[in-house]
C-alpha positions in Angstrom: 19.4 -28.4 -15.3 15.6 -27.7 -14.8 14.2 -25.6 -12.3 11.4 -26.9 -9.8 8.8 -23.9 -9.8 7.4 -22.9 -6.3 3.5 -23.2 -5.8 3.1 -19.5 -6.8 5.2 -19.5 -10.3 3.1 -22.6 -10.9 -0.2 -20.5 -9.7 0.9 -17.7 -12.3 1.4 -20.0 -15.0 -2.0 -21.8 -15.0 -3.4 -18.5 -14.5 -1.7 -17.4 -17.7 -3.2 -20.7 -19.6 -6.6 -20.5 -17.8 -7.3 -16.6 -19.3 -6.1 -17.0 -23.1 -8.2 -19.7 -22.9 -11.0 -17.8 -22.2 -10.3 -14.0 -23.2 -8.0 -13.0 -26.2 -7.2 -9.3 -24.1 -3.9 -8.6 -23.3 -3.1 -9.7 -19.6 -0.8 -9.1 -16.6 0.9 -10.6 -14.2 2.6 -9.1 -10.9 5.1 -10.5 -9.0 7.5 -8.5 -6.7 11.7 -8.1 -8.0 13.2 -11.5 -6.6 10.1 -13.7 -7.4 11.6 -15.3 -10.6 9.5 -14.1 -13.5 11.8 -16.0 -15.7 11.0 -18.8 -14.6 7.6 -18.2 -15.4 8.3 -16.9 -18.6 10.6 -19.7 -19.6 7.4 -22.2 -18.3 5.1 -20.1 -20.3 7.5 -20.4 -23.5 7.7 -24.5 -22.8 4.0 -24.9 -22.7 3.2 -22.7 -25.6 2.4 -24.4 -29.1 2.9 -21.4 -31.2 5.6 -19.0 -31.8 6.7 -17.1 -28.6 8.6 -13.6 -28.6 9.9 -12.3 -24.8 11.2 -9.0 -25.0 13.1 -7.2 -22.1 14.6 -3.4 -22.4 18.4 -4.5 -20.8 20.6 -7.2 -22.1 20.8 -8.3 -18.9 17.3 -9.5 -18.9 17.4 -11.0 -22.0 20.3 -12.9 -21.6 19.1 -14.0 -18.1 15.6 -15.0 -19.0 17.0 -16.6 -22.1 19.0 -18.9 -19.8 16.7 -20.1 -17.6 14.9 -21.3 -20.6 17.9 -22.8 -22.1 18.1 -24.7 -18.5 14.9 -26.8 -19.1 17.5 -28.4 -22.2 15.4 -26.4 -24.6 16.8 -24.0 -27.6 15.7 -20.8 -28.0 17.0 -17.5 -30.3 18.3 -14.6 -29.1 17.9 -11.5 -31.0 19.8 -8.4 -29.0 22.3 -6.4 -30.4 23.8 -5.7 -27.1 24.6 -9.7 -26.6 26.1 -9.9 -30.3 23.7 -12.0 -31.5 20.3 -11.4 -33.9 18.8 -14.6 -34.5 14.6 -15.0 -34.9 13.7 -18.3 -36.9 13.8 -20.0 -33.6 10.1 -21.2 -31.9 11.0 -18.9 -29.2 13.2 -16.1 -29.5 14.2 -13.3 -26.5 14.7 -10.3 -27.8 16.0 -6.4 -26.7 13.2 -4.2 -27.5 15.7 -1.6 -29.3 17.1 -4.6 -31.4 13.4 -5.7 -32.4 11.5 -2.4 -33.0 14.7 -1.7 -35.1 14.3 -4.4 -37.5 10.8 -5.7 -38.1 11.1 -7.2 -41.0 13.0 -9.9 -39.6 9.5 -10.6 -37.4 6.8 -10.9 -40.0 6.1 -14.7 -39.5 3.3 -15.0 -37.2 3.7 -15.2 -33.3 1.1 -16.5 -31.2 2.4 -15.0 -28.2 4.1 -12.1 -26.9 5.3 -12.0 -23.4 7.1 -8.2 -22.1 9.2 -8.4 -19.2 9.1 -4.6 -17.4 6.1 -3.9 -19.0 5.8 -1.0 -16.7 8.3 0.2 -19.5 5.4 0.5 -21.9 4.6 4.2 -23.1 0.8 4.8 -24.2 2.7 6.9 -27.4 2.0 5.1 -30.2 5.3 5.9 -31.8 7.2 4.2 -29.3 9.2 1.1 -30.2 7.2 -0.9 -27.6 3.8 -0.1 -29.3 5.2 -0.8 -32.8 6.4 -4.6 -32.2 3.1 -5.0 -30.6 1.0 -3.4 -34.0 3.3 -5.2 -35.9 3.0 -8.9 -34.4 -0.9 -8.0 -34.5 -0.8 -7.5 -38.3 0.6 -11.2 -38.7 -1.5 -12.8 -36.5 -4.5 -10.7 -35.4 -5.5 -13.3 -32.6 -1.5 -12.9 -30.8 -1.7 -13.0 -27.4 -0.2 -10.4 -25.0 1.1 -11.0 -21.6 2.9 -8.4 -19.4 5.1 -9.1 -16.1 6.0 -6.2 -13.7 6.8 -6.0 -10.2 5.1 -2.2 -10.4 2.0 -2.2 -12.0 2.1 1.8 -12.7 3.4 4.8 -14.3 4.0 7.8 -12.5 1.6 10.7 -13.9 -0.8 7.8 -15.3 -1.6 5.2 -12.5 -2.3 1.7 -12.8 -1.2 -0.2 -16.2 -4.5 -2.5 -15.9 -8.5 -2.3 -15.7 -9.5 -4.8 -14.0 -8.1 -6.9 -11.1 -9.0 -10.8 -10.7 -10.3 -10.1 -7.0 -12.8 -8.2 -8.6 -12.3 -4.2 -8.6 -11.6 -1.7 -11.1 -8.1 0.2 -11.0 -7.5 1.7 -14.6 -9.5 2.8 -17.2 -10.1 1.7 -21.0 -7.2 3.3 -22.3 -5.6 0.5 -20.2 -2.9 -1.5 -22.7 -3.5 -4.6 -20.2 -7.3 -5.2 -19.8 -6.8 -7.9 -16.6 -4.3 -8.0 -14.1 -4.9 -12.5 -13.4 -2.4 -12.7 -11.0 -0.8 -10.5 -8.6 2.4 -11.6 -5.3 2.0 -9.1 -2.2 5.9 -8.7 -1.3 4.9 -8.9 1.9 4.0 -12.6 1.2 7.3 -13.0 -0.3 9.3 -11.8 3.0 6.9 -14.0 5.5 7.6 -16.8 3.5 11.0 -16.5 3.1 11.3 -16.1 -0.1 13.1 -13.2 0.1 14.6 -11.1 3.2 12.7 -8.4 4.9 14.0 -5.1 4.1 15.1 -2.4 7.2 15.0 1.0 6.2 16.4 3.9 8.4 15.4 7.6 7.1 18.1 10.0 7.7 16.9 12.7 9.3 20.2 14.3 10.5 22.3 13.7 7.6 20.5 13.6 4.4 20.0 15.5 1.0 17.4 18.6 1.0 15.7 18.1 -2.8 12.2 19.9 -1.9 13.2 22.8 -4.2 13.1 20.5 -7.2 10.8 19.8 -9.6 10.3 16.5 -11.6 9.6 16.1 -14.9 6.6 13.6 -15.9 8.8 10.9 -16.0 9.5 11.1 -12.3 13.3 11.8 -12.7 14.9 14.8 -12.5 17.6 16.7 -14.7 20.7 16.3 -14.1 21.8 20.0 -14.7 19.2 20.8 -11.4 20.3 17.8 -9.3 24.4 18.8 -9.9 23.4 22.7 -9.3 21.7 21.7 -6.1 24.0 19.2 -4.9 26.7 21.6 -5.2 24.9 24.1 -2.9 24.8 20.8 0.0 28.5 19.9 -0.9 29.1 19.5 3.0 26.5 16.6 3.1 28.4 14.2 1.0 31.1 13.4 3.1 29.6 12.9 6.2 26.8 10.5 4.3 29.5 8.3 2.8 31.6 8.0 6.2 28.1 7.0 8.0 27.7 4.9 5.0 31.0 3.1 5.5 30.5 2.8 8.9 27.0 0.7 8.8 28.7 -1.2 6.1 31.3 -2.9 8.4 29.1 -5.8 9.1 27.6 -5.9 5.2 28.8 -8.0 2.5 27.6 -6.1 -0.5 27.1 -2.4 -0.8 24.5 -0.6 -3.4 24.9 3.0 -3.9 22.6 4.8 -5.9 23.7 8.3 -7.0 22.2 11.1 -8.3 24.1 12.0 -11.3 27.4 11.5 -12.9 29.5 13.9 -11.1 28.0 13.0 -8.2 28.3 9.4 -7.7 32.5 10.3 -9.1 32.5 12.0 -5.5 30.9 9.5 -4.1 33.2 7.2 -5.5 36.7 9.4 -4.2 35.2 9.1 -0.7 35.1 5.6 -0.2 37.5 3.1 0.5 40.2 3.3 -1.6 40.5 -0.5 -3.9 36.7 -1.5 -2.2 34.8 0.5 -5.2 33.4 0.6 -8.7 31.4 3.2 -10.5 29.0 2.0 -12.9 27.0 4.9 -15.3 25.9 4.7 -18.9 29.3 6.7 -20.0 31.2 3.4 -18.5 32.1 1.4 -21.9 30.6 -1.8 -21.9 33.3 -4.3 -21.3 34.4 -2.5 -18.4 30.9 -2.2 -17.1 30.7 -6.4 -17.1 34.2 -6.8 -15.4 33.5 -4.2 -12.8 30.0 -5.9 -12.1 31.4 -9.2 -11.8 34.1 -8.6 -9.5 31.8 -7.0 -7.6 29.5 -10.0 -7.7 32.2 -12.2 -6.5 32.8 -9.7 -3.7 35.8 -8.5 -4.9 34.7 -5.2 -4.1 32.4 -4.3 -1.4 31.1 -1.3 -2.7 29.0 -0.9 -5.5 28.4 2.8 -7.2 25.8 3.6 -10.2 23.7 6.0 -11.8 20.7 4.8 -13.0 22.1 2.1 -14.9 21.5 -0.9 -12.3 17.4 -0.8 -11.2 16.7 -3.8 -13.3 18.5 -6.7 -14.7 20.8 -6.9 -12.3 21.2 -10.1 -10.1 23.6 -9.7 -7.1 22.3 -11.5 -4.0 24.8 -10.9 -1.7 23.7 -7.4 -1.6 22.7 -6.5 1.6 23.0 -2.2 2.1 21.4 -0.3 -0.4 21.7 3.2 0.0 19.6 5.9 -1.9 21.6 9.0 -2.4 18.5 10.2 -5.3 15.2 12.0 -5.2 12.2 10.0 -7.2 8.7 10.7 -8.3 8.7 7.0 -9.3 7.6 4.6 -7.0 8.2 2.0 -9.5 11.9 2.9 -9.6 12.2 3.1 -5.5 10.8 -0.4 -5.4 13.2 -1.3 -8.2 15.9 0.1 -6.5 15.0 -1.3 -3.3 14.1 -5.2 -4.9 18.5 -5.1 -5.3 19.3 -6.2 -2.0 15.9 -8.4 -0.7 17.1 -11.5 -2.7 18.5 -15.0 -0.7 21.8 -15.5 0.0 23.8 -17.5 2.6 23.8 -16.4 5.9 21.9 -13.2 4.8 18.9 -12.3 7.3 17.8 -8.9 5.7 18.9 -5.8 4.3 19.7 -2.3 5.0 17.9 0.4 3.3 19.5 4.2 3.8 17.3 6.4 2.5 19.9 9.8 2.3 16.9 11.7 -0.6 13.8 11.5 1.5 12.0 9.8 -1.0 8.2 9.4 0.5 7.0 6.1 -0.5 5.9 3.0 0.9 7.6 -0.5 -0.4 4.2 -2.4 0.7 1.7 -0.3 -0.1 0.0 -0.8 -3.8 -0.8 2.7 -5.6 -1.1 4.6 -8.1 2.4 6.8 -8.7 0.4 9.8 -9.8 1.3 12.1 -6.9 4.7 14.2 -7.4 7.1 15.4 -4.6 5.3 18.7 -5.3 1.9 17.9 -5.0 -0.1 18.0 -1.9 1.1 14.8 -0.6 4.8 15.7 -0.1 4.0 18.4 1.5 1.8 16.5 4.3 4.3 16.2 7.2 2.4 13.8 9.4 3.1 9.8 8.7 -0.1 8.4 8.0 1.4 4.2 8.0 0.1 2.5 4.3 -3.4 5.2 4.2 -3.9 8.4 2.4 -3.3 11.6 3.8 -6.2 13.3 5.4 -6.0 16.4 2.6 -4.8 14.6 -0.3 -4.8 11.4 -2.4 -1.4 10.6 -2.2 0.2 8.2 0.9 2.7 9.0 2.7 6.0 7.8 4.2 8.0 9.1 6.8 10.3 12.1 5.1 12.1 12.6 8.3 11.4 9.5 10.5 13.7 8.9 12.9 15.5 5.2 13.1 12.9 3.4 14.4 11.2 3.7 10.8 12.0 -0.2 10.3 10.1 -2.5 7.4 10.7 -5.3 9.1 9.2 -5.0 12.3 5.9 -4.4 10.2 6.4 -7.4 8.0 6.7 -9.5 11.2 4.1 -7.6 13.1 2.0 -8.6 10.4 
């Protein structure tokens, strides 16, 4: 069955056409998590004339943006090791970027466009697999067109992924990888629209993790040897934040928990109700991963634990707690995190953000991620609402706001 694209997918699309028309550079589109950049992508990939190659970093994405494509009643190659197959003679093939990079000999007919889902993903290291697909599709076809989608247009430690934005002002710099940013959501826009469902977040303040003493590395993230040795010195914390957890979540559907490391989301798992929980990590094998995610899609289980393994690619929309029991740098990855639980379901009016790290950011303010949790910024304990901070570049959110510190009383204020 084909899909009927709202007036912005549409808007996005033409924008697309309307710029490689013009300009050759690569471009960028921005749409917040829940928008449906795959059905953008799979228009995108319908209208083209040439070859088209969509790559995604999870199999998850793949196989998802490959159906959507499939659902127009159009065939299209998938090439992912982690979905058992490896085909590319197709006109449009979707492809994991590990499965790609690793064999490029299997890409050398020419491509007229390339499309990167997460392209927030991209590294400026030449080395990287990312940068080699793209030199490589270049060498076959020096006029291949380049467009990225992200829901976070930065990198933490870098700033903006774009130079210039379509309304007309500079963000990045020439070093940029995308040259144009042509079309860009608010999330707020999303929510008042009712596209998706306004988030309410409640800081902890009483109950909640103490990370100040750590420092991240330039990814944003933070090892796991530091986060289990200072865990272990709050070991009191935990129980009391899953029992308030489980308590808020008598009146959810769908619970997200987001843990730090390993160990500690196998604690996290032991305190919560026994037969209502699944653990989800990168040392779960795969087929057990699937099952455990899709019994917990058809609310089977109500709780929902993981460790780093479920911030994109991951399509649950019943979800309606998320609770963030890890510090990060990244405001990409809080947004990702966050995006779980804002899309549409029945009888679903918003969702319940429990912010247990005190992770400053803002889910409605656009930024640069360059300021750490150890920069000047975190250390600014006045709540300056979606500004900067009087001594530093960075802006704040409330670290130790009390309950009133609600998203969606903003989003309908205005």
């Amino acid at each position: 069955m084909a899909f009927t694209l709202r007036p912005y997918q549409l808007e996005a699309v033409d924008a697309t056409i309307s710029h490689f028309r013009r300009r050759p550079e690569p471009a960028l589109i921005v749409l917040p998590t829940g928008a449906g950049k795959s059905l953008v992508i799979a228009e995108l990939a319908k209208r083209a004339r040439g070859r088209v190659l969509v790559l995604a970093h999870v199999k998850e994405l793949v196989a998802q943006n490959h159906a959507k494509y499939c659902a127009y009643g159009l065939e299209a190659d998938i090439f992912a090791a982690g979905l058992q197959q490896k085909q590319s003679d197709g006109k449009v093939v979707f492809g994991s970027v590990q499965s790609v990079a690793r064999n490029l000999p299997l890409f050398d007919s020419a491509f007229s466009l390339l499309i990167i889902d997460e392209c927030h993903r991209i590294s400026d290291n030449d080395d990287s697999q990312y940068q080699q697909i793209i030199t490589h599709l270049q060498q076959h076809n020096p006029q291949l067109r380049l467009l990225g989608l992200t829901a976070t247009p930065y990198r933490l430690g870098k700033g903006w992924i774009y130079q210039y934005h379509y309304h007309g002002f500079t963000r990045g710099d020439g070093s940029s990888l995308f040259r144009d940013c042509i079309y860009e959501l608010p999330l707020r826009y999303m929510i008042k629209n009712g596209y998706l469902v306004p988030p309410e977040r409640l800081d902890m303040p009483i109950v909640q993790y103490d990370f100040s003493r750590l420092q991240a590395g330039s990814s944003g993230l933070f090892s796991e040897a530091d986060l289990n040795r200072e865990l272990k010195r709050q070991d009191r914390i935990t129980p009391h934040i899953i029992s308030q957890i489980v308590e808020y979540a008598e009146t959810r559907k769908g619970v997200m928990i987001f843990a730090s490391t390993v160990e500690h989301a196998r604690e996290i798992h032991g305190l919560l109700p026994p037969g209502e929980a699944a653990l989800v990590s990168a040392e779960t094998p795969p087929a057990e991963r699937d099952a455990l995610i899709e019994a917990f899609k058809q609310q089977q289980l109500r709780y929902l634990v993981n460790v780093a393994v479920l911030t994109t690619g991951f399509d649950a929309p019943h979800v309606d707690l998320i609770a963030i029991l890890r510090p990060t740098e990244s405001v990409s990855l809080y947004q990702q995190i966050v995006g779980r639980g804002l899309r549409l379901a029945p009888g679903k009016e918003d969702c319940l953000i429990l912010d247990y790290a005190g992770n400053p950011h803002d889910l409605f303010t656009r930024r640069s991620a360059c300021v750490s949790r150890t920069a000047t910024a975190s250390r600014c304990r006045s709540f300056v609402p979606a500004a900067a901070s009087p001594t530093c570049s960075g802006v704040n959110a409330p670290p130790t706001a009390r309950l009133s510190s609600t998203m969606a009383a903003a989003v309908r204020a205005g």
